[in-house]
C-alpha positions in Angstrom: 1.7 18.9 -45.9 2.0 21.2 -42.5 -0.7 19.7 -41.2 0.6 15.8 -41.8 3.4 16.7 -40.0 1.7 18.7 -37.0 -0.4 15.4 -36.9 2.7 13.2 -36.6 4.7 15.1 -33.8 0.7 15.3 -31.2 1.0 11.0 -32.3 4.7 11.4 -31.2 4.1 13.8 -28.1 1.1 11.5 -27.0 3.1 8.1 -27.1 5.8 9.4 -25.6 3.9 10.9 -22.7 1.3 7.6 -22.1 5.1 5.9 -21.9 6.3 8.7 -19.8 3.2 8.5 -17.4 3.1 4.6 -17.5 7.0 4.3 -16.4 6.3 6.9 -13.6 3.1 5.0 -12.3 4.9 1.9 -12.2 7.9 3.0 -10.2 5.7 4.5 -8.1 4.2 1.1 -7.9 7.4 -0.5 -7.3 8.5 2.1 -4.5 5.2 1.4 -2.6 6.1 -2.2 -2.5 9.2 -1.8 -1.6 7.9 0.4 1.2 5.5 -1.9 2.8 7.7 -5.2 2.6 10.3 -2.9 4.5 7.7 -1.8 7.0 6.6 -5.4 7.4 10.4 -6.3 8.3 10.7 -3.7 10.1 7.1 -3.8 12.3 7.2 -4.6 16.1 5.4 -8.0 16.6 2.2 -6.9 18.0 2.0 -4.8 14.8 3.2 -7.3 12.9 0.8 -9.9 13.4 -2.3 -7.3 12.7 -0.1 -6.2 9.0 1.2 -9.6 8.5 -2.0 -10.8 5.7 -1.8 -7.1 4.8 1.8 -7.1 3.6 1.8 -11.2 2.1 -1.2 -9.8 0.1 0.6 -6.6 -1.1 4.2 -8.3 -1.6 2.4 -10.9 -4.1 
């Protein structure tokens, strides 16, 4: 019986943490977009033209 519960709380701890870690990864995601679409409003022209098919390929 101890171990049917031991069992159930790792399948807790290990759903809870693949959430935990996907949530993280995809605001990380997010904040890196956000990043480069500010950085490509932001870039001085002659910059901007080099980064332009950078950032349109990123910000899609």
């Amino acid at each position: 019986r101890a171990r049917t519960k031991v069992r159930a709380f790792v399948s807790k701890l290990l759903v809870f943490t693949v959430i935990f870690l996907m949530k993280g990864l995809f605001l990380d995601l997010w904040l890196l977009h956000q990043t480069y679409y500010r950085l490509c409003k932001t870039a001085p022209l002659p910059y901007l033209k080099r980064f332009r098919k950078v950032c349109i390929s990123i910000s899609r």
